[in-house]
N, C-alpha and C positions, 0 to 999 in steps of 0.2 A: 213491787220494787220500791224503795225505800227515796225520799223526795229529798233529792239535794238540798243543803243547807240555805243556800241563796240563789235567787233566781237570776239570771247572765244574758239579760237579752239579746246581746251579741253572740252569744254560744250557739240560740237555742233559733233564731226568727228563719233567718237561712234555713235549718233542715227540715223545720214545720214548713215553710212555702213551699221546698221542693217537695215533701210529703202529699201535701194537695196534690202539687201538678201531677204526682204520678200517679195519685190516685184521680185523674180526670176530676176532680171535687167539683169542677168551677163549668163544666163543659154544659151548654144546654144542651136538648135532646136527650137526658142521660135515657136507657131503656125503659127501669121503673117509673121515668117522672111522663111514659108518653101519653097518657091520658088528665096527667096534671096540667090547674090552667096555665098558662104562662105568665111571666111578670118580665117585660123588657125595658132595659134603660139604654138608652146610647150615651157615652163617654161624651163631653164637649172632646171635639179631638183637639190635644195641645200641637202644638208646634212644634216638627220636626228636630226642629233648631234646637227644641228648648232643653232648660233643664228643671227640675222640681223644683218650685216657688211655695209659699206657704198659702198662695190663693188654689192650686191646685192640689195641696195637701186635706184645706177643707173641703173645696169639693167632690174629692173622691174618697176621703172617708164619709163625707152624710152620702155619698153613692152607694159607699160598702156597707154600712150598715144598713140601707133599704135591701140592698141583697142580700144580704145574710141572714137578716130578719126571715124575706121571705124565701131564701132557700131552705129553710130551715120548718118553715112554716106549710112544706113540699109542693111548694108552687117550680114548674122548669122554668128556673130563670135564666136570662140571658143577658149579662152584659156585654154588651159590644165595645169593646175596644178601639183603634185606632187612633192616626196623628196624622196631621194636615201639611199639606208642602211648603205652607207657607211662603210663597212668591217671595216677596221681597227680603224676606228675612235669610231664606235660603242662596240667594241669589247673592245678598250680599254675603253671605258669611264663605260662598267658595270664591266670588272674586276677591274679597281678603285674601286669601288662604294662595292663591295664584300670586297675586302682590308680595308676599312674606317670601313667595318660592322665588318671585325673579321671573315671572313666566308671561308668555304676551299677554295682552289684555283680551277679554273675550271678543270682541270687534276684531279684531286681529286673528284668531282660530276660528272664528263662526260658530254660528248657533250649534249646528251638530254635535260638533268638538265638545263645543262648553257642555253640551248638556248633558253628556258621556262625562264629564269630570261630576256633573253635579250628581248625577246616579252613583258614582265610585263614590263619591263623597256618603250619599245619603247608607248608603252598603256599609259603610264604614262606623259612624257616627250618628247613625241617625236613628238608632237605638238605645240610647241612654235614656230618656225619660221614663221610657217602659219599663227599662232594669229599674230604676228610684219610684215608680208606681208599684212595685212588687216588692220592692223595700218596707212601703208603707204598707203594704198587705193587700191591695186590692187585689179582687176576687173575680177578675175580668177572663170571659171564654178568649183565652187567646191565642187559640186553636181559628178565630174566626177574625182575627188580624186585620185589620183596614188599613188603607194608606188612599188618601182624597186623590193621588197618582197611579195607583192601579190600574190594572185596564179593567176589571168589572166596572168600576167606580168613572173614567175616564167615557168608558161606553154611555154611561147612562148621563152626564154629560153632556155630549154629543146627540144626545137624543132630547133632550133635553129645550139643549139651546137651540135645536132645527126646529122643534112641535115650535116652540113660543114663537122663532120671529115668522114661521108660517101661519102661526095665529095672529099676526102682527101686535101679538107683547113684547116683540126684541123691534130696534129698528137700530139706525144711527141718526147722530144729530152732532148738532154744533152748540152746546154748551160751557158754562161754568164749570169748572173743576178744581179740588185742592191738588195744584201741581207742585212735582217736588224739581226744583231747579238743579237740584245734584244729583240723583236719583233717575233724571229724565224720566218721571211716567206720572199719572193720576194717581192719587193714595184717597183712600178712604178716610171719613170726620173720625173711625178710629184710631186711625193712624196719623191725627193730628193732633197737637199737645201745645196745652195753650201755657204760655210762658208770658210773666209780667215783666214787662221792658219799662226802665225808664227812658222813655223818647220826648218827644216835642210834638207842639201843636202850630201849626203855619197859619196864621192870619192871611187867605190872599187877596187881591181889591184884582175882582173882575171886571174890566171897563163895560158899563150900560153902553149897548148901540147909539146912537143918535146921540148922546146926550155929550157935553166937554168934562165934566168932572165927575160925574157921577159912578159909581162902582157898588156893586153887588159884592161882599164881602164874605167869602169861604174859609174856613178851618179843616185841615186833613192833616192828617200823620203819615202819608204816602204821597209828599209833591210830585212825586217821579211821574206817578198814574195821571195826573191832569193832564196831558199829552192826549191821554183818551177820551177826558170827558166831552159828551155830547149834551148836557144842559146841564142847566144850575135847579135845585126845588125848594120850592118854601112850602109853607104851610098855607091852604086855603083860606084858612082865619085869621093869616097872622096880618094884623093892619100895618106892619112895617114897607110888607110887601107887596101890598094889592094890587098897588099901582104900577107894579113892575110884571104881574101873572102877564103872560101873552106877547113880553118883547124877548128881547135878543142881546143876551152880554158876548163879549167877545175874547175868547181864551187867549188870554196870556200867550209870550213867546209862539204861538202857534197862527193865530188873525182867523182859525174857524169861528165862523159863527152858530152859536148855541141857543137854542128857547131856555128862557125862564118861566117854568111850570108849575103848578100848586097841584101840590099830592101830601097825603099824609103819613109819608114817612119821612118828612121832614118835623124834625121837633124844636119848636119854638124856644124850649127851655134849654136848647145844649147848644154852644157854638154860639154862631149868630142865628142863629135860627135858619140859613141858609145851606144849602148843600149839595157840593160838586156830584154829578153825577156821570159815575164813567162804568160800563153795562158790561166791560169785559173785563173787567179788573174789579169788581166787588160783586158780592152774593145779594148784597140788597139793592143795588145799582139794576142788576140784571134784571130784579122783579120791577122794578120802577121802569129802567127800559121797556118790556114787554110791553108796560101798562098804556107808556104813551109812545109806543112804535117809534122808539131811540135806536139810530146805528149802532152797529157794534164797532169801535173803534181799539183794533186789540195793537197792544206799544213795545211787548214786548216779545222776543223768540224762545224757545223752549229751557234755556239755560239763564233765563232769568235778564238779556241783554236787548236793550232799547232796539225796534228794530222799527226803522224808519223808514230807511230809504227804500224806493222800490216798494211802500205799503201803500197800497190805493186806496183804503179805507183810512188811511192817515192823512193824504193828501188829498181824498174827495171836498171838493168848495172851498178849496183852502187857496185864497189867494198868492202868487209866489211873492216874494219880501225878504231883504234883508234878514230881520227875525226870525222867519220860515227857518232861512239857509245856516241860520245861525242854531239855530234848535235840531235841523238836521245833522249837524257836524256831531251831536250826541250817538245816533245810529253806532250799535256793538259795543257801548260802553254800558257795565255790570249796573244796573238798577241802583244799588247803593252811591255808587261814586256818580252815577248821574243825578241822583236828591241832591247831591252838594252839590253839586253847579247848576242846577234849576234853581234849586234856593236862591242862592250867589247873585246870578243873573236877575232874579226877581227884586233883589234889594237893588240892584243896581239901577235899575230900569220903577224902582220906588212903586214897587206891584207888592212890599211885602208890609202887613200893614204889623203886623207882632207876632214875635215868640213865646209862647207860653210851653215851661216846661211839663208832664204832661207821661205817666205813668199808664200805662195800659196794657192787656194781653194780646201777644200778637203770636199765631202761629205757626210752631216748627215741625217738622217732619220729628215722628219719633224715631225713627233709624238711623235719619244724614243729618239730625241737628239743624239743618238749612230752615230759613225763615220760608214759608208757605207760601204762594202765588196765585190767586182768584187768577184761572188760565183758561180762555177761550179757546176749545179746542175739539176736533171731529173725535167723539166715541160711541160705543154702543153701550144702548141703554136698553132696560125692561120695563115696562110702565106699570108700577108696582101698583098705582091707583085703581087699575082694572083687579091685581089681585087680590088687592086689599081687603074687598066688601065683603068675601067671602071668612077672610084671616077673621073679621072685627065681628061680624055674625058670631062665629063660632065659639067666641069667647061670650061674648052678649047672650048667648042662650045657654052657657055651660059645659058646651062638649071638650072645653079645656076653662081649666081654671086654673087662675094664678095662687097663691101660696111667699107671704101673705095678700092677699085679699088687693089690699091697697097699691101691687105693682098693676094692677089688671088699668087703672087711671094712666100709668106712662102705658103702656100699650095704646091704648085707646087717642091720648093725643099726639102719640107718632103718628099710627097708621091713620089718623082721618087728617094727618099734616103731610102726608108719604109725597116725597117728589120723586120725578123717574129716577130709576136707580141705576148709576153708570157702575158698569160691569169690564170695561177694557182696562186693560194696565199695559204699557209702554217697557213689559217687562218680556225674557225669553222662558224662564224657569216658568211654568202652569202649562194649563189648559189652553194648548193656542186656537184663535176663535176658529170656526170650522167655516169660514167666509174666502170665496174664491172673487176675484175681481179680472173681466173680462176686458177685452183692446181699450175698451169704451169707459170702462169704469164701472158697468154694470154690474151688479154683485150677484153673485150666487151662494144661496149655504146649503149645505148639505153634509150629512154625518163623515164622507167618506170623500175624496179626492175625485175619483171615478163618477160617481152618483152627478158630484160638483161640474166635472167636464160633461157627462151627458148633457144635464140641464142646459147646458151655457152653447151647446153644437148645436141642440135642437133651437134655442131660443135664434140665434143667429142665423139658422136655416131657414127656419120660418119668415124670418124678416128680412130676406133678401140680404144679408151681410156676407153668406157663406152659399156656396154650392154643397151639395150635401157628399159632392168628390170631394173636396176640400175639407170636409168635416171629419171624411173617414182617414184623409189622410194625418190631420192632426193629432186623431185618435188612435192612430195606430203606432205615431212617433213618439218618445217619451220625448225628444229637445223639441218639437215644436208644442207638445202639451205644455211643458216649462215656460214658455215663453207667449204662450195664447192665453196663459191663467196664472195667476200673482196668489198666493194665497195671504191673508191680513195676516200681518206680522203681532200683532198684541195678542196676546194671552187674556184668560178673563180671570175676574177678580175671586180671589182664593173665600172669599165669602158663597159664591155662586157654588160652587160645587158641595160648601159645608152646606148648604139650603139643601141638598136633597141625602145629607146624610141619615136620617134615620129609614129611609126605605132602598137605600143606592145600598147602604152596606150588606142589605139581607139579598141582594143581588137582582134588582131591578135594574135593567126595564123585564128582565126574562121572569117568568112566572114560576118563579121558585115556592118549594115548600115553607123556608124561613119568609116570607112575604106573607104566604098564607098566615102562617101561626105568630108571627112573630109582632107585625103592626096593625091596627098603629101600638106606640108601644104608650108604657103604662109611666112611667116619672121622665121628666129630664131637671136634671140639678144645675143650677148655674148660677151665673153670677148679672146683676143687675144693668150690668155697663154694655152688654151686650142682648139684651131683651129687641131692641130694634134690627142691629148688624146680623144677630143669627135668630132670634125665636121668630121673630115676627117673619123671618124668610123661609125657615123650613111651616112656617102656617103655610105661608102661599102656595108655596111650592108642594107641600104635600096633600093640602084640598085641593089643588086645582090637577095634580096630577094622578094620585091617588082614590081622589072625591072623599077626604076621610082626614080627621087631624091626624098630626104625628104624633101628638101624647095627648092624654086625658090630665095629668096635673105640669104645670110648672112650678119648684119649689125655686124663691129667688134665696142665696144665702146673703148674707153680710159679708163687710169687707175684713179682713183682717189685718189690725192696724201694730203699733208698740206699745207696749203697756203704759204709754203717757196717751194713747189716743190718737198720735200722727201720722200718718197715712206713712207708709216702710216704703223709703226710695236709697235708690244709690247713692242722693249726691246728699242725704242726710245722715247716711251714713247709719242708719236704723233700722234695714233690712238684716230678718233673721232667717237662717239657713235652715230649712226643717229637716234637712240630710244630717245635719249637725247636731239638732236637738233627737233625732233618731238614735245618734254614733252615742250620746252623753246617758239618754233616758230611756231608749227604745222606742221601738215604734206604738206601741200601746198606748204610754204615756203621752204621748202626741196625741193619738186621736181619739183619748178622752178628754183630753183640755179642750180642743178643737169640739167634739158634740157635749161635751159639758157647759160651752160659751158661747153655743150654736142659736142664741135664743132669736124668735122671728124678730125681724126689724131692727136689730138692736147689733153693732158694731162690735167685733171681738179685739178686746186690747190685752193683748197675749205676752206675757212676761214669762221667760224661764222659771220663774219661781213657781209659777201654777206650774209647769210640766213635772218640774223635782217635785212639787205636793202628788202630782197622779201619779208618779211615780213609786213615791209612798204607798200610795193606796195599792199597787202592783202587790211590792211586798207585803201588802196588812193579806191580803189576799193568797199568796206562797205561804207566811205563815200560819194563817188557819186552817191550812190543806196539812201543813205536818205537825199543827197542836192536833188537827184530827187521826194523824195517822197514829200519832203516836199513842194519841187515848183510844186504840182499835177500833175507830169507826169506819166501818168498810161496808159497801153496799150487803143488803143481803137479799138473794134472790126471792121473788114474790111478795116481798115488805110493801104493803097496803099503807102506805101515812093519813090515810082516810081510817083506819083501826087503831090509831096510836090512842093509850091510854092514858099515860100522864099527861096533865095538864099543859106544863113546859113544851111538851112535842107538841102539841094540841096549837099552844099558841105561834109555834114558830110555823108552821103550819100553815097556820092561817096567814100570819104575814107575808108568808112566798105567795100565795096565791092574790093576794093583794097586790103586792109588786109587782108577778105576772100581768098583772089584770091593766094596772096602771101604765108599766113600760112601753105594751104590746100598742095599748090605746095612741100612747105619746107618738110613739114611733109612726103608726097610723096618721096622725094628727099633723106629721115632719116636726113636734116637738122636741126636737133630738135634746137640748138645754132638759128637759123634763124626765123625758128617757134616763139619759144619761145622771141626771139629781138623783130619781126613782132608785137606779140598780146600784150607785155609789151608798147612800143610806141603808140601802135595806141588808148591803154586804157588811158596808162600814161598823155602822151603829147597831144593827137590832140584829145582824146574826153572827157576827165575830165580837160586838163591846158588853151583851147583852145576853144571848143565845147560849155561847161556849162559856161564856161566865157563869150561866146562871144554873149551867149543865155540867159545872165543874162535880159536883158533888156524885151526882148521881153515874158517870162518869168515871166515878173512884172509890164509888160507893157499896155497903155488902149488898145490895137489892139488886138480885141476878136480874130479874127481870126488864126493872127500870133503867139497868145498866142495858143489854141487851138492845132493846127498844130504842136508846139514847142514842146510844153509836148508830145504829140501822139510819136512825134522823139524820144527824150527824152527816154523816155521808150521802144522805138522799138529797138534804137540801143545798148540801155542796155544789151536787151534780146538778142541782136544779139552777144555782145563782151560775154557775157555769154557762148552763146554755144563756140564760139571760146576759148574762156580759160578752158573751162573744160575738152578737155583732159590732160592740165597740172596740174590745180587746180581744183580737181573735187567737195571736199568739203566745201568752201565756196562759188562756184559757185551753186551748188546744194541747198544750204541753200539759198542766196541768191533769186534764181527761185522759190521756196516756198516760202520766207516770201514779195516779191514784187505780187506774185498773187492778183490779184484786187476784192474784194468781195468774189470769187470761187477760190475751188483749182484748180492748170494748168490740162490742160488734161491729160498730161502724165509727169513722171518725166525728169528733164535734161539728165541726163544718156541716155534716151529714145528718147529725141527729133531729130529733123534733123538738120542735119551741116549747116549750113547758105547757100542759094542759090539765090544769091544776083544778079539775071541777072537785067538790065536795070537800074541801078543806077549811071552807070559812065556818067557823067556831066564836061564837060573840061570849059567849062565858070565859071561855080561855080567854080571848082576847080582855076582855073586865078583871078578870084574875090577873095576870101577870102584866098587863097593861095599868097597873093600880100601882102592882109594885115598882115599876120600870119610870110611873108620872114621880113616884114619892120619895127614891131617890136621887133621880134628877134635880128633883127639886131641892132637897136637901144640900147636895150640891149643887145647884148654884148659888145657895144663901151663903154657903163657906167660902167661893170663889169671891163673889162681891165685897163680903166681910172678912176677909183673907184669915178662916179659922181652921187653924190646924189641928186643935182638941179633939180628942171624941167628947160626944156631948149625946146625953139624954134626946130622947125624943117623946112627945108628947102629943096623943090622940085624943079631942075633942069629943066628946058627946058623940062618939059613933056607933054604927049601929050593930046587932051579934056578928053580922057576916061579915064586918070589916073588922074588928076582933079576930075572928076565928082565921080571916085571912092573911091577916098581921100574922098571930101564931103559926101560921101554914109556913111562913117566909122569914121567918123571925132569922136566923141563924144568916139569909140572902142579905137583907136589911142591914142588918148590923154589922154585918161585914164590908156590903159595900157604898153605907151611906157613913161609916165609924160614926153608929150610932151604941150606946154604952147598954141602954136598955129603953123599955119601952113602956111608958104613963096613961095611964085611961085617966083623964077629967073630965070634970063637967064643964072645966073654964080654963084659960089658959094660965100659966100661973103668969106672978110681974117678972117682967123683964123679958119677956116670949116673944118670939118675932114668927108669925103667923101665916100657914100657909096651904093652899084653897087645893086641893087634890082629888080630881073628879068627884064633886062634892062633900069629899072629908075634908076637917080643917084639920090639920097636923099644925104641930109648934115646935120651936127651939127655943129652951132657955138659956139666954145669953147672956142674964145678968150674971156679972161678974168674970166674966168669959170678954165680953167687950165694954168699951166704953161707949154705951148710946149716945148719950149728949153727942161724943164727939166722932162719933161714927157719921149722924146726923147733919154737924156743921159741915164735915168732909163732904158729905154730898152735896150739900146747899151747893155749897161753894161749887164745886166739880158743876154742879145743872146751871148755873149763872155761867159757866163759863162755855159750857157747850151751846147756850141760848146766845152769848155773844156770835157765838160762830157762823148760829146758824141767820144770824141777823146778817151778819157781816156779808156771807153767801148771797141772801136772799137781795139786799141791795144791789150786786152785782148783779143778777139774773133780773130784776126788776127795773135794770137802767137801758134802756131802750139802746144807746147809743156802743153799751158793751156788749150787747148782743149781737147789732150790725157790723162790728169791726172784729171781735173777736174770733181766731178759728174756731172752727166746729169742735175741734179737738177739747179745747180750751174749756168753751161754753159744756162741756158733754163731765169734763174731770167737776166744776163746781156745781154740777148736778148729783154729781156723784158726792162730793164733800156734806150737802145739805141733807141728801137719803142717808150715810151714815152718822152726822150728826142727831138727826131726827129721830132713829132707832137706838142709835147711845142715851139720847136725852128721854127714852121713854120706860128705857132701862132702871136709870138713874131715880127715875119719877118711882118706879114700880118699887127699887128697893127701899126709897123714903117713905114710901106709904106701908110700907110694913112694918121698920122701924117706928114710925108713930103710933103702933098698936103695941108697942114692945113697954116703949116710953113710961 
């Protein structure tokens, strides 16, 4: 069939993806692959909620090209798919959605109701990321669909959180938490977002006991919280204070009395050196608390408002006064408008010693925007420190390795820093916890309600609370089982359940065949900002459950920022739509920019202009498939390219097998940036700028054979750069393989085919022969580039030896045509005015006298290297002053890194072309 004139990615990507699905392309297990080893990855599961972001663009194209690679390479792979429910994010986005309609509040219909609305919801909506991950092409079994809400997934779960707290790694406790005051529930450090406020700094004068004038002097940016503090600390060494370790200042508007303590989380050099310490209202208060058995004095009620009266731990030893009554009258006013009249009151009362204004980050909930609340409060926790040793082992010995190398350090000073990890959320949308609480308050967990009631009739029979008539009668009522047993109203934290995603989705706890074959598995792709929140939990969770890692490599990507380098947010207005750059360029051209920019460690700053360049390279690639069809190169059955006799095949030959060799390794290696370098050059440059050029002749040529021969190449190595490009470009590669089919369709689709296995092609003569010709006019142009000559001009051969002669003549007609070389000189020396040029140990010449002006070709350049040597001075002062380095964004500092690497290569350029010119001179 005859290859449309231009390629239509919008035409064509729709009926290629549906083409896979109906050929199960993507499905693991397929029949043939059931003695192949497996290769499994698990999806990071996005967000129900969400929609395709460009961070999830690059993670699941370097996902799809690790599977396609090895589908290809006939390994049964299996990517697992799936999307997380996202508690809060879900949660909020149906009571929006109620709100817009006019409809009661979910407190008002009850849990059941709302959660019937959030199921209609998710049925509805809650498949859109997956349509936009099939968009981009991914290559996910989605035949085996997950959702962290399932009941496979739910069951295991529930099994889960019973083993642990019967092992006593679940329990509850009464800690610190980032509470969200609008939101009403615990949020995760990742669901906190740190925001620069300009605020204020309070001078306050704590009265010293015993003494008439004297004061301990504190600095905070939260008055409101001194209500709760229970001591003041300094620093053990600090001589200001020495004399004060061991007495008692006396809190302000409140008359508790407090120790003044020496610990060394007080720093001498910030503040006064002094520092309020309140154990329920700050993260490092609470560790200082611990250290010297400080009450917890908690000030505030769950929405954020003073809560006073009626607090017994506010008024333990709190003599009653005036001031008391007067600080009392605060009780149910909003935290913020109680800082202004604590402040107020403290100048009044001449407790306020300075304001200093006073810049710092203070954190907001990322969903309600609400400033964040260090909040004393009962939840369940896992004590991640017992799971940890095994996580940190396993790394330490190899059985998983980071990728690059260098994240395996943030691992390492997480988990040996791991505090228990709270697990409850104040939300109704998840996993609600499987915790039954009896008349007394006794808890019971168990997987299932019934399990919960047995436990809890026996435990009270036993212990004389119940007659065991009374127990049977309970259990035979459903209102008085209601009423005998509360189950915990919190749900757990949507992390918890992502922690046993890669062995919950192959349908654990039951002992499936995918469990068997399937884990642990072999990559997980992600991104760095989560290395703690989800790798370092499915470690625990899958050693300790499993006794086995969940994967052998972690590859961390980079982030993907704006082609200026600044991190892509909303309220900058610099966030790119990759649904968008899809609609404009295709999906291909997306995600080779994406694995062409994929390089380890190194930040992708992605400008639509790279996309419109891969985009290009799409088309250089459509057009070499109909320069070939056109010059009848069509496969030909049993064509050996290991037997090709002309040189020209010989050498292009060998450079597929080269590029094979190299991509396969990269890819291996998660050099996707290398990979993707690898298969754009060897398509771009040496077998479409190079290849069909050089094969033009022979190609149109009378030599049956050589023609013959040519085309078969032609066509073989097509089908070979094919399979190589299609783990990055799957869908014009794929189209492609279908409409170059010669009379009959292929056997099987690309998707399906094998990875190129290119033994016996490397040829070092070939490669010397046309590898001679391919350095020598290169070079020839670029001497015309830099000296902007448009002439044909002579070409001149040095004292060379018969075989570079006879090779010249071999190519003569190639030469001259495509260096507009006029003819060709054997000297012993170059003539004057020659500008001289080193090619694979031949010297070639160009004579330019009279053609250019040296002298002032010469000065041109001077001038032009004086001025890139400015530049690159001006750079290097900036990068060398200690002070622009500290202040400046990363972004900032990363662009004039980048200004000095291309200055440095212009200026060596520049150098290289002067030093030729002085041998012309």
């Amino acid at each position: 069939m005859a290859i449309e004139k231009t390629y239509h990615p919008a035409d064509v990507e729709g009926r290629i993806y549906g083409m896979w699905e109906a050929a199960q392309a993507f499905r693991a297990g397929r029949p043939e692959r059931a003695s192949a080893e497996p290769y499994t990855i698990v999806i990071p599961p996005p967000n129900v909620t969400g929609s395709l972001h460009m961070g999830h663009a690059l993670n699941n194209t370097l996902q799809d090209i690790l599977c396609r690679f090895e589908r290809m390479r006939g390994r049964d792979v299996l990517w697992q798919p799936g999307t997380d429910h996202a508690g809060i994010a879900t949660q909020m986005v149906v009571e929006r959605q109620m709100m817009e309609r006019q409809e009661p509040h979910r407190r008002e219909i009850g849990r059941e109701k709302f959660l019937e609305k959030v199921w209609a919801w998710k049925a509805e909506s809650g498949g859109t990321i997956t349509q936009q991950l099939k968009r981009l092409g991914a290559s996910c079994d989605w035949s085996r669909e997950r959702f962290t809400m399932d009941e496979g997934l739910s069951k295991a779960v529930l099994k889960v959180f019973v083993e642990l707290y019967r092992q006593d790694l679940i329990y509850k406790d009464k800690r610190l938490v980032n509470w969200d005051p609008k939101l009403l529930t615990a949020i995760s450090d990742l669901e906190v977002q740190q925001v620069e406020v300009k605020g204020s700094l309070w001078y306050i004068k704590y009265p010293v006991e015993g003494t008439e004038n004297e004061y301990i002097i504190v600095a905070t940016t939260r008055p409101e919280t001194m209500l709760g503090d229970t001591a003041v600390a300094v620093h053990p060494d600090d001589e200001r204070y020495k004399h004060l370790i061991g007495r008692h200042a006396i809190l302000p508007l409140v008359g508790r009395r407090i120790p003044i303590i020496a610990d060394e989380y007080s720093d001498p050099e910030k503040g006064t050196g002094a520092v309020k310490i309140t154990p329920a209202h700050d993260f490092n208060d609470f560790e200082v608390g611990r250290r010297h058995h400080l009450p917890l004095v908690n000030v505030m009620n769950v929405e954020g408002k003073l809560a006073l009266q009626e607090n017994a731990a506010f008024l333990e030893n709190v003599p009653p006064s005036d001031e008391l009554n007067q600080t009392l009258a605060l009780h149910g006013i909003d935290r913020f408008a109680a800082r202004k009249r604590i402040v107020a009151t403290l100048e009044e009362k001449g407790l306020l010693d300075k304001i200093e204004p006073h810049t710092h980050m203070v954190p907001h909930g990322d969903r309600s925007g609400t400033v964040i609340e260090p909040f004393l409060t009962d939840q369940w926790y896992v004590n991640a420190k017992e799971l940890s040793f095994m996580a940190l082992a396993a790394v330490r010995e190899g059985r998983t390795r980071f990728v690059p190398q260098n994240w395996e350090k943030t691992y390492y000073d997480w988990m040996e820093n791991i505090q228990p990890w709270c697990i409850s959320r104040q939300l109704w949308w998840g996993h609600q916890i499987p915790a039954w609480y009896g008349p007394d308050d006794k808890v019971f967990v168990a997987e299932t309600e019934d399990e919960a009631l047995a436990e809890a009739l026996a435990y009270y029979v036993v212990n004389d609370v119940l007659t065991q008539e009374e127990a049977n009668r309970i259990a035979e009522s459903s209102d008085r089982r209601a009423t005998f047993l509360k189950r915990d109203e919190d749900v757990l934290d949507t992390w918890f359940s992502s922690a046993l995603w890669p062995f919950s989705t192959l349908g654990w706890p039951d002992e499936t065949p995918e469990v068997k074959r399937y884990y642990p598995t072999n990559t997980l792709v992600t991104g760095f900002d989560i290395i703690f929140f989800w790798v370092a939990r499915m470690m625990m969770m899958g050693l300790h459950f499993m006794k086995e890692v969940p994967f052998r490599d972690v590859y961390i990507h980079a982030l993907v920022r704006d082609e200026r380098g600044a991190k892509m947010s909303k309220s900058k207005g610099n966030v790119i739509d990759p649904l968008h750059l899809i609609d404009d360029y295709g999906a291909d051209a997306l995600r080779f920019t994406l694995a062409a920019m994929a390089a380890q460690g190194r930040d992708i700053k992605l400008s639509t202009q790279r996309v419109e360049g891969y985009r290009n390279f799409a088309t250089k690639l459509w057009n070499a498939a109909r320069f070939a069809e056109m010059n009848g190169a069509a496969m030909v059955p049993g064509f050996d390219p290991r037997l090709a006799t002309e040189t020209l095949n010989k050498w292009i030959g060998h450079e597929l097998a080269k590029a094979a060799r190299e991509i396969t390794v990269a890819i291996e290696g998660y050099k996707f940036n290398e990979a993707a370098g690898t298969a754009y050059r060897f398509v771009w440059n040496v077998y479409c700028d190079w290849y069909l050029e050089l094969a033009k002749p022979a190609l149109t040529g009378p030599d049956g054979a050589a023609k013959s021969e040519t085309r078969a190449m032609v066509a073989r190595v097509r089908d070979e750069a094919l399979k190589l490009l299609h783990p990055f470009m799957p869908f014009i590669t794929e189209e492609l393989w279908r409409v170059t089919a010669e009379g009959a369709p292929r056997a099987r689709l690309l998707v399906l085919s094998e990875w190129p296995s290119l033994e016996g092609l490397d040829d070092a003569a070939a490669e010397a022969e046309i590898g001679w010709v391919v350095d020598l006019v290169s070079a020839i142009r670029s001497v015309r580039a830099e000296m902007n000559i448009t002439a044909v001009t002579p070409l001149e051969l040095i004292n060379v030896s018969k075989e570079t002669r006879a090779r010249a003549l071999r190519w003569l007609e190639h030469i001259m045509r495509l260096a507009r070389v006029s003819e060709i000189f054997y000297l012993d020396k170059p003539a004057s005015g020659s500008v001289q040029l080193l090619v694979r140990g031949d010297v070639a010449a160009l004579p330019l006298k009279g053609i250019i002006d040296i002298a002032a070709e010469q000065a041109r350049l001077t001038k032009e290297i004086a001025k890139v040597e400015a530049d690159i001075k001006r750079v290097g002062a900036k990068l060398n002053n200690p002070e622009f380095v500290r202040k400046a964004p990363e972004e900032i500092i990363e662009g004039e890194k980048e200004k000095r690497d291309e200055a440095e290569s212009r200026r060596a350029k520049l150098l290289e072309a002067l030093e030729r010119l002085k041998g012309a001179a």
